[in-house]
N, C-alpha and C positions, 0 to 999 in steps of 0.2 A: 297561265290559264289553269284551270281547272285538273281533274279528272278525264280529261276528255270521253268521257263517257254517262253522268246526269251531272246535273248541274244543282246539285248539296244544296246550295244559298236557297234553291227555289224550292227544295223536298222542303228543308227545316222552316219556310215561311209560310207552305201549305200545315203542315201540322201544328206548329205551333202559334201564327199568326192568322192565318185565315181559318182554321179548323179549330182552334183551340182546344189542343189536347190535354187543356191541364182539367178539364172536365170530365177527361175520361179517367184520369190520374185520380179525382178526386169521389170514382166509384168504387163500394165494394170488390165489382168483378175486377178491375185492374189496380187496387188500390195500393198494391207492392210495387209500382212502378212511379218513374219522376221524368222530369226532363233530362235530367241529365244521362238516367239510365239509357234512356231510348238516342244520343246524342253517342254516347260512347258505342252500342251496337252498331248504329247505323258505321261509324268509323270502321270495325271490325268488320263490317259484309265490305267497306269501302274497301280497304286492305285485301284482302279475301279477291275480290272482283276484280282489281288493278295488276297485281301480283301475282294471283295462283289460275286466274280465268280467263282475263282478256291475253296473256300470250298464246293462248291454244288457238286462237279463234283464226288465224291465217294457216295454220299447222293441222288445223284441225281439219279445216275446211280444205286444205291439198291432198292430206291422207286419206280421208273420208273412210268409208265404209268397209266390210268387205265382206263376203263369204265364199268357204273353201268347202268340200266335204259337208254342205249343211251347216257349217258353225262362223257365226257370223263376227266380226271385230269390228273393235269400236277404234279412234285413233287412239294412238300408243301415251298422246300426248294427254289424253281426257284420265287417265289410271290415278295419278296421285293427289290432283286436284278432287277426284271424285273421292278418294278414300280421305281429304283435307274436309271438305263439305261435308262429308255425313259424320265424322267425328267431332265436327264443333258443332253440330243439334242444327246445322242450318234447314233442313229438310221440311220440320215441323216446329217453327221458335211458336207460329200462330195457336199450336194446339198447346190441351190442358197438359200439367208437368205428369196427372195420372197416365199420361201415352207415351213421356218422355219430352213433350211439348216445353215453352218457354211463358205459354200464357200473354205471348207479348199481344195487344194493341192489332187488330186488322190494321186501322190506318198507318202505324210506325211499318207493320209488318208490309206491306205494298211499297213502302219506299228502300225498304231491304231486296224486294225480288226485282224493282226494277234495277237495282244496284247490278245486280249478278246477271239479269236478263240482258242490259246492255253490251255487258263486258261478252256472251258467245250464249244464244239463243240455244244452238243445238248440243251443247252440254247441259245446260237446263233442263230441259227437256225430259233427262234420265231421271233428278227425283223429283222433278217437278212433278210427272204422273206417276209416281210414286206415291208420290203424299195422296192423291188422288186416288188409287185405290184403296192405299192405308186404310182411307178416312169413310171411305164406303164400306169398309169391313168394320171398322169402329163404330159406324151406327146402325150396321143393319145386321152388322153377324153376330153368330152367338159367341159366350164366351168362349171354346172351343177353339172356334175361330181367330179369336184374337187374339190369343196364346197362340196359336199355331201359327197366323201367318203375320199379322196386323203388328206385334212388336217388332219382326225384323225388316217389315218395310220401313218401317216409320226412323229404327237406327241405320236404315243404308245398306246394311249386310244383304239383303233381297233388293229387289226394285217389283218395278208394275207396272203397267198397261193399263188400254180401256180400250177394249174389244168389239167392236158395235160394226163396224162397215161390212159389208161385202163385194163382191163382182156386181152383182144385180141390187144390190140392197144399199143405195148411199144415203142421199138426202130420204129417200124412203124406210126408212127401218122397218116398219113392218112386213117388207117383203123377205126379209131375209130365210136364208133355206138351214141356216146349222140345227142340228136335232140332242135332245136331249132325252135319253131312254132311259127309264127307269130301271133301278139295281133294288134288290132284296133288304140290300141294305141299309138303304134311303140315298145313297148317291145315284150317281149317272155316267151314263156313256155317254160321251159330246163328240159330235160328227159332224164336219163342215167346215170352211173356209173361209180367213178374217184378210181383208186386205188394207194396206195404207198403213200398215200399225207400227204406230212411233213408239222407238224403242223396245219393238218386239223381238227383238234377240241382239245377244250381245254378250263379252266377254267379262262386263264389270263386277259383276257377281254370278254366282254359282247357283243361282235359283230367280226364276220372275213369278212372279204372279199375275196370274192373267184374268180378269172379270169378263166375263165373256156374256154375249147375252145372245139362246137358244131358246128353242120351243117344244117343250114336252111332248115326247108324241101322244099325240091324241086334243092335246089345246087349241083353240079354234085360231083362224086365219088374224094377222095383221098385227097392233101393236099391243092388243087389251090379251094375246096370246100368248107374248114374250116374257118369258121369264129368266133371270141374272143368276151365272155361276162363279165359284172361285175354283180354275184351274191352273192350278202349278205347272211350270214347266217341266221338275224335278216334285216327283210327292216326296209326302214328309209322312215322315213315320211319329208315332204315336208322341214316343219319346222327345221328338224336334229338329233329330237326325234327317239328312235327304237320304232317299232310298230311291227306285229305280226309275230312270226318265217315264214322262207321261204319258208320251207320244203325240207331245207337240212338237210340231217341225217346221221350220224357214222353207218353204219356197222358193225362196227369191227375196230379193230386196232393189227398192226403184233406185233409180240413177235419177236425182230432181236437180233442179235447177238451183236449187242453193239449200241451206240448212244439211251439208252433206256430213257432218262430225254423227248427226244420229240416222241411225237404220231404219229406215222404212221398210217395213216388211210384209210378205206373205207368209200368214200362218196356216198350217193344216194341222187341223186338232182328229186324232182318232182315226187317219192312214190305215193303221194296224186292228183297229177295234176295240184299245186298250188306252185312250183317255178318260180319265177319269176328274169328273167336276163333283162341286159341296156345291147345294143351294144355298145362296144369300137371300136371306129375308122369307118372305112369302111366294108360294106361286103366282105366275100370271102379273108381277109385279115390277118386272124388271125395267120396264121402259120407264117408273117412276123414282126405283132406285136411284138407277143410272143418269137419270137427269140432276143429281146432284152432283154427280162428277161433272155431268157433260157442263153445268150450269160454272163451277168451280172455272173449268179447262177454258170456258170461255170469258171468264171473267183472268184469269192467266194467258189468253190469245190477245184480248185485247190490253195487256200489258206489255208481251210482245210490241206491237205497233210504238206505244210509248217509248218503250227502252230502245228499240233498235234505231227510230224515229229521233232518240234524244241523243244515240251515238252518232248517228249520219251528221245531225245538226252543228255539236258540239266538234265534230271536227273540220265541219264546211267552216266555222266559223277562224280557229286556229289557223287553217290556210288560208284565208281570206286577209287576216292577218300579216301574213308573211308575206304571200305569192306578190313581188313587183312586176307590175306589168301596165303600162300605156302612160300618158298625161292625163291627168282629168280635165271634164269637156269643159272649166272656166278659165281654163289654161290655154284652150286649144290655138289659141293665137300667139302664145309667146311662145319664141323659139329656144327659149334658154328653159323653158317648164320641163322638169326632172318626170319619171314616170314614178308613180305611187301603188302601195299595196293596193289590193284589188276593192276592199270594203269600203273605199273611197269613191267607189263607181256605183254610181244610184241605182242600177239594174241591177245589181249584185250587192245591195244595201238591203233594195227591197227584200228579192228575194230572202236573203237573213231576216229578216221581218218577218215574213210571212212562216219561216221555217219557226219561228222564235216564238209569237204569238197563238200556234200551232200545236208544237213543243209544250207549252206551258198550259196549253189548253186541255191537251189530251191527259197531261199528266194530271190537275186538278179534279179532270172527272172521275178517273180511273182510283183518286183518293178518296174522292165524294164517295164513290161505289163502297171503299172501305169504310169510310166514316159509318155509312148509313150501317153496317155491318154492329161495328163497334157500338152505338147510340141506339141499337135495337135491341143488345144485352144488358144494356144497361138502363132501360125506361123505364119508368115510372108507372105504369100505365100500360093495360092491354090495347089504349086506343094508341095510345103514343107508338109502344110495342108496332104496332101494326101499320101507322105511319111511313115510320122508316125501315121497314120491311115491303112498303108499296114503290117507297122511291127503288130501292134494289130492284126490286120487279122489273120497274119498268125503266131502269137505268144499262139493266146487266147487256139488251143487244144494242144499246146504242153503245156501251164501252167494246163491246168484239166489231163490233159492225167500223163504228165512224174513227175507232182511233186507231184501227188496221188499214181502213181507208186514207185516212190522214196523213201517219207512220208511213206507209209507200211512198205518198207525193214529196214529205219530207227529204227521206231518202233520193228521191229522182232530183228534186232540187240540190239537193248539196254534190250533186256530182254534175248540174250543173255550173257550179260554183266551182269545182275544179277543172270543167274543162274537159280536154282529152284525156287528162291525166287522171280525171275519175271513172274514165271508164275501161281504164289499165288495171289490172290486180295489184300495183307497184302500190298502190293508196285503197282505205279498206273499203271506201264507198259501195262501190260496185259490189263488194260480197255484202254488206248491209241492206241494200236492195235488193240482192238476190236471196235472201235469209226473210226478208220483209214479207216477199208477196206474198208466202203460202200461209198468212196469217189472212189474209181474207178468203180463204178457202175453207182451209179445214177445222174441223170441230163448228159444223153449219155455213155453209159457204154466207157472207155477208148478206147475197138476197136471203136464205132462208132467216137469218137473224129480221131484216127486215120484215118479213111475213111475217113472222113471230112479234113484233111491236104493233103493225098496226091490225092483226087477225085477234091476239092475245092480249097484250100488253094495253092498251089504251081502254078497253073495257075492263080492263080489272076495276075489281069490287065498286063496280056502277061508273067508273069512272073518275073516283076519289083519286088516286094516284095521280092524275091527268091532272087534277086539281088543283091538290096540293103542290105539284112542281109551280103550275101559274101564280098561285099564292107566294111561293117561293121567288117568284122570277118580280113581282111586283113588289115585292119586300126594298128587293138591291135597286130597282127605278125608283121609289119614292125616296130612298136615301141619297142614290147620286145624283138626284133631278137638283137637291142642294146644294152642291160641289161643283163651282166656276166652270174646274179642268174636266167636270164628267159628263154635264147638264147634257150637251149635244149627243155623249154615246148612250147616255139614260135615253133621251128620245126617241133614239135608234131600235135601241132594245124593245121599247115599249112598241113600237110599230110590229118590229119582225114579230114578236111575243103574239099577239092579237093575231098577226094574221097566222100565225102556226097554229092559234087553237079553233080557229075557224076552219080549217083546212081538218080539224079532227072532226069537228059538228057538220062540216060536205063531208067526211066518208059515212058518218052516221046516217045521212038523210039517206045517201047512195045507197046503202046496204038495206035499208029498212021499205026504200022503193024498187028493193032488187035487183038494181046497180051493183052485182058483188066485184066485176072486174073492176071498177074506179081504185078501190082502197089496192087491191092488190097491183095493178096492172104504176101506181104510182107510189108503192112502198117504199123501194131504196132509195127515191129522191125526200120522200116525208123524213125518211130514217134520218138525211140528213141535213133536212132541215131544220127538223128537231131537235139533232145534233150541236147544230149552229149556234142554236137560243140557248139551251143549257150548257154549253162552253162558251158561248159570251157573256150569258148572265154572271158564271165563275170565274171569270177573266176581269169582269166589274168590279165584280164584288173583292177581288183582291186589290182593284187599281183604288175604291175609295181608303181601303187599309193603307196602300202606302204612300197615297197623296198626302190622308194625315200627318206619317212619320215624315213624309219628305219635308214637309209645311213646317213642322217640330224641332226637324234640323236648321230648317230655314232659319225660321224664328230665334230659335238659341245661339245661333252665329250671328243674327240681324244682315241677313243677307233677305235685299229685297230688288236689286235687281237682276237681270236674266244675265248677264253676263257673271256676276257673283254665281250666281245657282249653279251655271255650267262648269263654272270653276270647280266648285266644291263635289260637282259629280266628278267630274274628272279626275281627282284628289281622295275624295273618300269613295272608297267600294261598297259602303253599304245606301249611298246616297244615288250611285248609280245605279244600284242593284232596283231600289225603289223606284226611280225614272223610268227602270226598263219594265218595271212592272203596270205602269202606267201608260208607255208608250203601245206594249202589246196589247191592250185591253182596245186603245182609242184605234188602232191598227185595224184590228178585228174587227169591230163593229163599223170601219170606214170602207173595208176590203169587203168584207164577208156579209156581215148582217144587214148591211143596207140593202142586199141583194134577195134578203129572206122575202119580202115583201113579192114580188115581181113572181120569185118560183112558185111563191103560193099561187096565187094566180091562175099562173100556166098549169097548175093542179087541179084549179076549181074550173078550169076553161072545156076539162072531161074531152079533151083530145083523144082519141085513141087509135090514131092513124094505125099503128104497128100491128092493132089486132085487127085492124079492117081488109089492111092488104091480103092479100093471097101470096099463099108459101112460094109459089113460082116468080113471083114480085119479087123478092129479096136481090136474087144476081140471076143474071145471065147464061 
């Protein structure tokens, strides 16, 4: 088997077969690049993620955290690994080579981070939001700034943060209390308190950078008032030198239920009265800065879900493989019937199905998301331009929301798939799970992602967005409606489709007869029903690709009956590869999208029990 940790054969079919990147290969902006290029890196992040990453990830997670005297350590085991990644440019391959970047491809470039995401989340994590700050000094600071601090994030020699929560200030940003006082000499004194912050201190480098977002004193209340700083944890002297701590200081740091290799921490900026922050960008502007990180972090949260989602998967399946255990129930009457690996038991087949279908699902959206990325630097066209800058819109909280949603149940499945023994530490399950949840949490807990689609996201620019996905979604119905093997999930799709964009036209009527609780009060279940239609449409859309090729093999061997066909899956691995591509599509829409229809429904039915009760109603 594999990797145990994504599964290659399905990255290289998405970008090359169902996404066709030889179109991005064949633009200006990525015109230095081939298949073969982007076939040999992904190898190297392979290597890189097998070898230098995934052994940390049980070492990492026993040692965990720590702080002494205020100074916090990372595991012993995360040190050469982290100085192996920043020295081969893995940090920023996505950016231009002017930053040190690799210019590589979004779409090639997401199937490199899930590479490393699967192999230990919370070493990630370190330049993961690295690159995240980088990249937010790279477009909104001045030159200055990017000398000063912006080159040695981006080589690793620094790292970074994003500073945004408080005690009182979480899903509400505007409440926040840190203060920003004006200096003579256009800087500031920053006062106040960040909690939750991943990777805010640590022993990997000798300086962080922290983007912190404060309110000038005297700027009026909430979020049109916050404006974004760059405070070091160590300043830097003119020359590039560090020079004397900031007087930022750790707190504390949480004890969480998993992701324990990176430090969650409490920062207190300005104890002493002597931190000192740079304004990024403009005043009063911070809340729209910093949603390009926050936007980034969640389009990397909800990659999370994928990778850890596709480690859980890939290894339920390896011990399913192995594990002998019972007779199977067409045996159950011979008494000479041997006991069979476990994958042979249709409850623990399924379940692989559903993890697999799943798996494959989250991972094509989360490339989608890249694609559109990619195909939006490269258009032709301000309307085109703006096209595939509407699907990202309105794609980015369904990838944090539904594939961190998804990635969990993954995860809980494959350790039911092992049993007791997956929920021993002796097998990694259990810490993949536990690694998994706090992806529906943090960086907008999954409801605020939901609020965010159907408050934001479905009205953008009048609704075009909403549109264009439908156009998109009946594109892959009228192709597979002509395909034997697809006709019945083409059907399928076409029902759920309809009813999910009707379910958008009742929260429109709702809202506009001032109905506002309807849309909101049933967001996370729209989120994911929405979900549903745009990973089944892209689960289609790959099974008519490889019914073709499977149909091609057919044909060139002159295998035309079903017993031949299975032979030759059996036999050839890329003939199975295509089966399984077609098997989780017909899966999906038999499991899952038949079901879109019914939830609509229950949506349009404007229940609202839960807001009618009285708070005393709840318990006893």
């Amino acid at each position: 088997m594999g990797n145990l940790l994504v599964n290659t054969k399905d990255q290289q079919f998405l970008l090359f077969e169902q996404f066709g990147m030889e179109k991005i290969f064949a633009s200006e902006a990525y015109g230095g690049y081939s298949k073969d290029d982007v076939l040999m890196i992904l190898s190297e992040a392979e290597k890189m993620a097998v070898t230098s990453i995934f052994p940390t990830l049980k070492e990492g997670d026993e040692e965990g955290c720590h702080i002494k005297d205020g100074k916090v350590t990372v595991p012993k085991c995360f040190r050469e690994p982290f100085k192996k990644y920043c020295e081969a440019g893995w940090i920023n391959p996505m950016d231009s080579p002017d930053v040190g970047g690799q210019g590589l491809p979004h779409t090639a470039g997401y199937a490199v981070s899930e590479l490393f995401c699967a192999a230990n989340y919370a070493f990630v994590m370190y330049p993961g939001l690295t690159h995240g700050a980088a990249n937010l000094i790279n477009v909104y600071g001045n030159e200055e700034q990017k000398k000063k601090y912006m080159e040695k994030c981006f080589s690793g020699e620094w790292t970074g943060t994003m500073c945004l929560t408080e005690p009182g200030a979480g899903s509400d940003v505007g409440a926040l209390k840190t203060t920003a006082k004006r200096l003579p000499d256009g800087k500031f004194l920053i006062t106040g308190t960040k909690c939750f912050i991943s990777a805010g201190d640590h022993d990997l480098t000798p300086n962080i950078i922290h983007p912190v977002l404060a309110r000038i004193e005297g700027d009026p209340a909430g979020t049109k008032g916050i404006s974004i700083f760059i405070v070091p944890k160590v300043r830097v002297n003119d020359d590039g030198s560090l020079g004397e701590p900031n007087d930022v200081n750790c707190g504390g740091i949480e004890h969480k239920m998993g992701i324990h290799g990176n430090a969650t921490c409490t920062l207190n900026f300005g104890e002493d009265g002597k931190c000192i922050g740079e304004l990024l960008g403009e005043e009063r502007s911070g809340i729209k800065i910093m949603f390009q990180m926050m936007n980034e972090a969640r389009l990397g949260v909800g990659m999370q879900g994928v990778a850890i989602g596709s480690a859980a998967f890939q290894h339920a399946v390896a011990y399913a493989k192995e594990r002998v255990q019972s007779t199977p129930v067409w045996e159950m009457k011979n008494p000479n019937a041997k006991a069979v690996t476990i994958i042979n038991h249709p409850d623990v087949r399924k379940k692989l199905m559903w993890m697999k279908s799943h798996s494959e699902g989250i991972r094509a959206l989360a490339y989608f998301s890249a694609y559109c990325m990619d195909m939006s630097k490269i258009a032709g066209s301000e309307a085109e331009k703006a096209n595939w800058e509407g699907y990202l819109e309105l794609l980015t909280p369904i990838v944090k929301a539904y594939s961190t949603d998804k990635g969990l149940l993954i995860c809980s499945l494959a350790m039911d798939v092992y049993g007791g023994y997956g929920y021993c530490a002796e097998y990694p399950v259990e810490q993949f799970l536990r690694d998994e949840k706090i992806a529906c949490i943090y960086e907008g807990t999954n409801g605020i992602q939901a609020l965010d689609f159907v408050g934001r996201k479905l009205g953008q620019r009048k609704g075009a967005n909403v549109m264009n996905m439908a156009g998109t979604v009946q594109k892959t119905i009228a192709k597979c409606k002509n395909i034997p093997e697809l006709a019945k999930a083409a059907a399928t799709l076409e029902e759920a489709s309809n009813a999910c964009f009707e379910v958008a036209m009742f929260f429109a009527a709702a809202g506009k007869g001032g109905d506002f609780i309807a849309p909101i009060y049933n967001a996370c279940k729209y989120l994911e029903l929405f979900g549903d239609m745009v990973v089944g449409n892209l689960l289609l859309e790959g099974a008519a690709i490889a019914d073709e090729k499977l149909n091609a093999m057919y044909e060139e061997k002159g295998l035309t009956t079903i017993g031949k066909k299975k032979g030759l899956q059996r036999e050839d691995a890329d003939a199975a590869f295509y089966a399984g591509k077609i098997a989780s599509a017909k899966f999906f829409m038999n499991e899952i999208v038949t079901t879109v229809k019914a939830r609509c429904e229950a949506i349009k039915a404007n229940d609202k029990s839960a807001m009618e009760l009285v708070d005393a109603g709840f318990t006893f």
